[in-house]
C-alpha positions in Angstrom: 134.3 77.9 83.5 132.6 75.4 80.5 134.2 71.7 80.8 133.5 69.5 78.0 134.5 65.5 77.6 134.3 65.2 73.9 135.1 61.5 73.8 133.6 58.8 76.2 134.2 55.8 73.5 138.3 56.4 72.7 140.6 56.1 75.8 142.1 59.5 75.0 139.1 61.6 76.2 139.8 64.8 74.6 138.5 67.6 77.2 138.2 71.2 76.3 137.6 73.9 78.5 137.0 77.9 78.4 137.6 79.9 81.1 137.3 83.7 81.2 139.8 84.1 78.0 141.6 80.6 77.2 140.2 77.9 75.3 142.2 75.1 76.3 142.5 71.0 74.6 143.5 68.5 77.5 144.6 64.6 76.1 144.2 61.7 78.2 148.0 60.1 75.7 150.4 62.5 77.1 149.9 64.8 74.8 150.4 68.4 75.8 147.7 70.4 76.7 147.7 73.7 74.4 145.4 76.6 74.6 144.2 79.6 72.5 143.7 83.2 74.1 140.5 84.7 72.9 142.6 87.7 71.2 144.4 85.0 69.2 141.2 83.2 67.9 140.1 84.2 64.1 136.8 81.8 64.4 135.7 79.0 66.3 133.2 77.1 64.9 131.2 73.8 64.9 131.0 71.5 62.0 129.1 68.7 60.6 130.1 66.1 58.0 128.2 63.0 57.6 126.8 62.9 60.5 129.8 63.4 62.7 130.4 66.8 64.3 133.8 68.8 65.2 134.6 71.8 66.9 137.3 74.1 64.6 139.3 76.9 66.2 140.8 78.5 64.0 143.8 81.5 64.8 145.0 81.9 61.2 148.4 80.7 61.9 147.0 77.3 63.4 143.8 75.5 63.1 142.6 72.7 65.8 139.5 70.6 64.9 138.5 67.8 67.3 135.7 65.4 66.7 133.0 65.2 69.5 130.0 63.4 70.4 126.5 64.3 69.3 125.0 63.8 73.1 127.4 66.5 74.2 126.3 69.4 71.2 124.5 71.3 73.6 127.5 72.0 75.5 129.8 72.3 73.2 127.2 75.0 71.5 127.4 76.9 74.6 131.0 76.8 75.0 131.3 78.2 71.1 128.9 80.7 72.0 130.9 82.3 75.4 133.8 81.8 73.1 132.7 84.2 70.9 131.5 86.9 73.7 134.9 86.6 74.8 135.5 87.6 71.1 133.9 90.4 70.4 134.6 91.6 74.3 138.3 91.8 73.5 138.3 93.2 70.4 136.4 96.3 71.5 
């Protein structure tokens, strides 16, 4: 399992997490959390736009894109990149 706080400066400290085949978005507002099975995902990517970076999952029927923080890249590069494994595993 890959745990990652996106936030630490906004009280609503987004988490995401991947484990085995779910990406799932946690919200600290009472929002629901909400998840994406791996055989649902089109793309997950990260992005960068003046100098702020997001994660994008993208299913074709619904796109999420959370902002992050740049001290947590490494970790959210890792959790893209078992993501992805997850990916291609399930589609063969």
């Amino acid at each position: 399992m890959i745990e990652v706080q996106l936030s630490t400066q906004t009280l609503q400290k987004h988490i995401v997490t991947f484990h085995a085949t779910t990406v799932e978005f946690y919200f600290a507002t009472g929002n629901q959390p909400y998840g994406f099975h791996v055989g649902h995902i089109k793309s997950i990517e990260i992005l960068e736009k003046k100098g702020k970076y997001y994660l994008k999952v993208s299913t074709g029927l619904k796109d999420n894109t959370e902002e992050f923080e740049a001290q947590v890249l490494p970790k959210v590069q890792e959790l893209v990149a078992e993501v992805q494994k997850a990916m291609a595993s399930f589609a063969s």
